[in-house]
N, C-alpha and C positions, 0 to 999 in steps of 0.2 A: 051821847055824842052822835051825830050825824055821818054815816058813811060815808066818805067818798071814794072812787071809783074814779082812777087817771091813769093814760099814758103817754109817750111821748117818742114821736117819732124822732132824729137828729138830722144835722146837715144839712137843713132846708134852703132853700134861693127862696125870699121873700116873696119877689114880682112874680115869679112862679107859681108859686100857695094862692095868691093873691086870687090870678087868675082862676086857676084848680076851684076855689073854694065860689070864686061867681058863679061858674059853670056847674058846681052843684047843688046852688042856689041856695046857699046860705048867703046872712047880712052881718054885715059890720054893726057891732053894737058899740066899738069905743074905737078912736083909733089909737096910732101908737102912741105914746105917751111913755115921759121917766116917772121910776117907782120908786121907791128907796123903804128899805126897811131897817129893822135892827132886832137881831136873833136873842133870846137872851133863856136858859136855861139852866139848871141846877145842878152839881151831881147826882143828884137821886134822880132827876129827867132823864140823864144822858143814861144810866144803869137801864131805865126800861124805854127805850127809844123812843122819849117825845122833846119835844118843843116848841116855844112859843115865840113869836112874833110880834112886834107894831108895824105896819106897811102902811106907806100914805099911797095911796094909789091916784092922787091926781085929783079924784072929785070927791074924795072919802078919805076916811081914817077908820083903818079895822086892827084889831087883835085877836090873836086866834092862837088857840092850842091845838097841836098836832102829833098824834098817837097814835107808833103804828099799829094797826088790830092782828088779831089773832093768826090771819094767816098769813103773815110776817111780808104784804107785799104791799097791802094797800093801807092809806090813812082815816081812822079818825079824826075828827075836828070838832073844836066847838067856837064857835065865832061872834063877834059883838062888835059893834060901831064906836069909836068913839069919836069926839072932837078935836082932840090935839093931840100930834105925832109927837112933843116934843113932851107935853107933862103926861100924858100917858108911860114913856119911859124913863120920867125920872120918878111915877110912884111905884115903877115894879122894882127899881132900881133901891127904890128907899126903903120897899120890903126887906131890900137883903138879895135880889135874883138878877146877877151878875148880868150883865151886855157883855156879849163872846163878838159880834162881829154885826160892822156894819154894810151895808149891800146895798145896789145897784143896780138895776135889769130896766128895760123897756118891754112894754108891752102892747099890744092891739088883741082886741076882744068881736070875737064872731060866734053867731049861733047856727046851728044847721040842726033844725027840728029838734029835741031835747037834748042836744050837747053843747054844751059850753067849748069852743076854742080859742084857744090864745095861743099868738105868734110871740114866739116869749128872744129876748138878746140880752144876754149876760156878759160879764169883762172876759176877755182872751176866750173865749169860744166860739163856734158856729150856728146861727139861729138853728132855733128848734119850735116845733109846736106840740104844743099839749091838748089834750082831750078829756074833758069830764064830764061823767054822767053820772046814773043813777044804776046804772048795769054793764057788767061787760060785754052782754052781746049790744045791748046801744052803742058803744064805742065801737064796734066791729064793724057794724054797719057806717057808721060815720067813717071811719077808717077807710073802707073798701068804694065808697063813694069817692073817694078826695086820693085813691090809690095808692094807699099806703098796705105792704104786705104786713099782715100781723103779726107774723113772725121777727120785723122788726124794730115793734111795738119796747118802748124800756119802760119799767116800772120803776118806781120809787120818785125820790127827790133832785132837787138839783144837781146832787153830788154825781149822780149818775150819770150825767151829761159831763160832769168834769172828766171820772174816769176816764170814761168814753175816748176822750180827748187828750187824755194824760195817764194811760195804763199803769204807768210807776210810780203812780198816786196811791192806788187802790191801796188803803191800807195801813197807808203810812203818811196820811194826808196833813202836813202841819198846818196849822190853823193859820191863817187869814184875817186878820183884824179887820181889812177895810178891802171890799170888792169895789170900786169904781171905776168907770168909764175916763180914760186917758193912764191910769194911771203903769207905773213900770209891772212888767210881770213878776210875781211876788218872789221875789230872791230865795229864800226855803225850795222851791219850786224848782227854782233856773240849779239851785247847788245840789237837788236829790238828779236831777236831770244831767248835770255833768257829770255825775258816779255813773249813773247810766248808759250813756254814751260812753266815757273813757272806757266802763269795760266792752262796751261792744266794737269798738278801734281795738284793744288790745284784743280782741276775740278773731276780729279781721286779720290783724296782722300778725297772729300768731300761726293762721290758716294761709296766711301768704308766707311766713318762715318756713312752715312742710313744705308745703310745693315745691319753695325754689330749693330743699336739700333734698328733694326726689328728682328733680332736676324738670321737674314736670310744673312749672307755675298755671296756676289757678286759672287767669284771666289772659294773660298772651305770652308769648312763648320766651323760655328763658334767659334766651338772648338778648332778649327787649327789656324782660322786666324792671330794671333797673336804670331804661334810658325811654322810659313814656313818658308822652307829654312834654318831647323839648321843643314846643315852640317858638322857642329865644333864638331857636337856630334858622328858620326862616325870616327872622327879622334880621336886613340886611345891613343897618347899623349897627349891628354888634358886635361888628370886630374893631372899627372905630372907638367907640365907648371902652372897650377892653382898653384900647392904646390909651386914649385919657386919661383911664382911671389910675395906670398904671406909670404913666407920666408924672403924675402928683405922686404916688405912692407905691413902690414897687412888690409887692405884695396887699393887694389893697383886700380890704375889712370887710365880710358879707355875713348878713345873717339870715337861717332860712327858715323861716316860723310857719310853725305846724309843716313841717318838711316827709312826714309821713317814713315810704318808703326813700327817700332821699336822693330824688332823681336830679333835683337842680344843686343842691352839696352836689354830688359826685361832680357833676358839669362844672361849676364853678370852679371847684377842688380841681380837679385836672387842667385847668386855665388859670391856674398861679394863684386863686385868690383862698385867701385864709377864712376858713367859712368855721362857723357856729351853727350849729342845727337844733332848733327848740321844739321841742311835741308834747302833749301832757298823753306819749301813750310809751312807756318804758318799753315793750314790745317793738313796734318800730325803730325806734333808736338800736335795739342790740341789732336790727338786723341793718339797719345803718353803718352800726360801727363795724360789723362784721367785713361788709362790701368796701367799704371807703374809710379807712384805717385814720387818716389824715385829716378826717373832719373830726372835729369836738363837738359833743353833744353834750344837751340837757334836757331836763323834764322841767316842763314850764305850763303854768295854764297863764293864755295870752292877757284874758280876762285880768289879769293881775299885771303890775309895775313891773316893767322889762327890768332885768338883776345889771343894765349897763347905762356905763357915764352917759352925758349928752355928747353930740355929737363925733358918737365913734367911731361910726360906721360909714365905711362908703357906700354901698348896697345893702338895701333889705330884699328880699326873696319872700313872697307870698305869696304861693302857687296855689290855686284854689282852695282857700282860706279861712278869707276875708267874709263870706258871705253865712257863716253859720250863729249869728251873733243881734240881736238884739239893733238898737240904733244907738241908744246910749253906749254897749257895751262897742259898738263897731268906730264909734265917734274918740271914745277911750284909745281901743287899739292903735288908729290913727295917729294919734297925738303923741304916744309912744314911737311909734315910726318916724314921726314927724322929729320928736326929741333926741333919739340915740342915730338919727342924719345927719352927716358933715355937713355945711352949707354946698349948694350944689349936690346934694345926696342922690342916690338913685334909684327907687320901687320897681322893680318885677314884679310882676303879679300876674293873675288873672281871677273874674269871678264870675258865679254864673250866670247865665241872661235870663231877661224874660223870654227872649223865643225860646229857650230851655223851656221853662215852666209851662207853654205853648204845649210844647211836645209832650210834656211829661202827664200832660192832663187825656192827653189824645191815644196815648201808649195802650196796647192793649193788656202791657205785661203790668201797669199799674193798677188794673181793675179794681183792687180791692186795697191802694192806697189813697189815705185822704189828706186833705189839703185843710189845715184850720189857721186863717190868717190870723195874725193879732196886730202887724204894722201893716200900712204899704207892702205888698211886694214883700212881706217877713211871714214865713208861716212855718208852725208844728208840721211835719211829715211824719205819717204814721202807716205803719204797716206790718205783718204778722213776723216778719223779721228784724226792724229796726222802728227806732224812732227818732227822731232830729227837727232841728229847726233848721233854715235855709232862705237868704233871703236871694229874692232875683232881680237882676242888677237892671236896668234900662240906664241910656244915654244919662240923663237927668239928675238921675239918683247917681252915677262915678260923678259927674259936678260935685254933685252937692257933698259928696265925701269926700271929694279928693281935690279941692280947692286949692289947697297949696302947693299942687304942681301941675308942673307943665307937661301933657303928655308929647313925648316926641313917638313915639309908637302908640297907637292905638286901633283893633280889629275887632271885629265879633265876628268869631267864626265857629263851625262845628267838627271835629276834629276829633279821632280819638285817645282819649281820655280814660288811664284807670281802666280799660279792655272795654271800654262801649264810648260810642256814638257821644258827643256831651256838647253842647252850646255855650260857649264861654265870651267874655270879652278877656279878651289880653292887652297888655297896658306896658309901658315903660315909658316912666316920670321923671322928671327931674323934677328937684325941691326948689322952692322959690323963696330961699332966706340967705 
């Protein structure tokens, strides 16, 4: 088998590289182009970490077996041409040597003196490029030419780049039948990532229960903690909407989804209305119930069919929310809202902005958080503390979600939030059925 010798920098800006890579006078040898492969390997492969491959690569057909070698970081390979993507894996398949998964990536191919580089884009990650040679001090110098520190140079395979992107992977990575371009991010994935998250919220808000029974809270001062973020109260229709809702129904119906620490329950709760408070974090809800006796609480993940009749409710409450979710799964929540709404219903809300996301790139305190889009405006946030997804709201995008009402209050302001600084649009709808 033939040595190879690769590494891979992450997180690249393409037109960036692009540039970089003219100025060190290397050439494009391919440009970008779709790949598709299909992995396919045996349990005795998996026992000594190899596998093999069909890749149609656009102007070829290769298969190739890959072997990690001895010092457990770089690949073996043995490689061969074939003619056709498609009976090439139906005769490995008719050996007996199982198809694990099928894949997707784009590529573009450049050489800078004997190294081989490729701009490489795979499904739900950040482009990356890769480097191969014959040596690793070859690759060093390529590296330091095109300004990549080597130190953070990554070895191994693709998975590495997944990691990279998805910490709570490493380890426990459920297989993946099919990587493609458009498709939803792999559910296994979005459900290891909600155990992850749910405990980092109950982790937060078990560290905002000390606080406020030392009487010393976390992020601003005890007084407050419990009445942040009532923006409802600068909106000067709102004592009008209270009289409405109250006219049809004298104790009227509010639900407050993902209600946290339960700033809008208690607001509500103390202005006569019968509120419900749902969180998928057991944690905030006790310190919910503790503050505000009078609201009813549940454990809920949104993502799932709201537990109420259709239109029950006179007000939904979703105070920065809405935006940690997917487009299908955000499109879901929605229609829920839209469904447990009286006709004439009423959304609270707020989400976050893109001048948020503005900010947040510019921050110096985020140095060393990254940003890895998968939608529009939908991205992984990742950092040595947490990790979440977050989408950022623009004009366009409340459209195109929130269609079926009518906003009579709508701001983008920044304001704080949660004890920092935060860029939000705030909103108050009425339903239009």
């Amino acid at each position: 088998m033939q040595r190879e010798v690769e590494v891979k920098f992450l997180n690249i800006n393409i037109k960036s590289i692009r540039k970089t890579l003219l100025k060190a006078g290397a050439e494009m040898v391919k440009p970008m182009r779709l790949m598709r492969r299909t992995i396919i390997k045996t349990p005795e492969m998996i026992k000594r970490e190899a596998f093999a491959w069909v890749r149609d690569e656009g102007d070829k057909v290769t298969m190739t077996l890959k072997q990690i070698n001895q010092n457990n970081e770089d690949f073996d390979e043995v490689e061969i041409t074939v003619s056709d993507f498609e009976k090439a894996i139906e005769i490995l398949t008719g050996c007996g040597i199982p198809q694990v998964s099928y894949q997707e990536s784009r590529r573009e191919e450049w050489r800078l003196d004997n190294v081989q580089i490729c701009i490489d884009e795979w499904p739900w990650v950040n482009p990356y490029i890769e480097l191969e040679g014959e040596s690793e001090g070859q690759l060093q110098e390529a590296a330091k030419k095109l300004g990549f520190a080597w130190s953070k140079a990554v070895r191994g395979c693709v998975w590495e780049v997944y990691y990279d992107a998805y910490p709570h992977l490493r380890g426990t990575m459920p297989d993946v039948e099919f990587f493609r371009f458009g498709d939803d991010f792999p559910k296994p994935w979005v459900e290891n990532q909600t155990e992850s998250q749910k405990e980092w919220w109950n982790a937060r808000f078990k560290n905002d229960e000390t606080e406020i029974a030392k009487g010393n809270y976390a992020k601003f001062n005890i007084t407050t903690a419990l009445t942040d973020d009532l923006w409802i109260e600068d909106w000067k229709g709102f004592g009008q909407l209270v009289k409405e809702l109250k006219a049809k129904n004298k104790t009227p119906t509010a639900i407050d989804l993902g209600c946290g620490l339960g700033q809008l329950s208690r607001y509500f709760s103390d202005r006569g209305f019968h509120v419900t408070a749902l969180d998928f974090s057991e944690t905030a809800l006790n310190i919910l119930k503790h503050h505000s006796p009078n609201v009813r609480t549940l454990v809920h993940d949104m993502t799932t069919p709201f537990p109420f009749a259709d239109s029950s409710y006179d007000i939904v409450i979703a105070n920065l929310t809405l935006h940690y979710f997917t487009e299908k799964d955000t499109r879901s929540i929605i229609a829920e809202i839209e469904r447990i709404l009286k006709p004439g219903g009423v959304l609270v809300g707020s989400v976050v902005s893109t001048e948020e996301y503005a900010c947040e790139l510019v921050n110096p305190k985020n140095k060393f958080v990254k940003f890895v889009e998968h939608e529009p405006n939908f991205f992984h946030e990742i950092s040595s503390k947490k990790e979440k997804h977050i989408r950022f709201f623009s004009k366009e995008c409340l459209d195109k979600f929130f269609h079926a009402f009518e906003f009579i209050y709508l701001e983008n302001k920044f304001r704080q939030r949660m004890g920092k600084s935060k860029g939000a649009w705030e909103f108050v709808g009425r339903l239009q059925k």
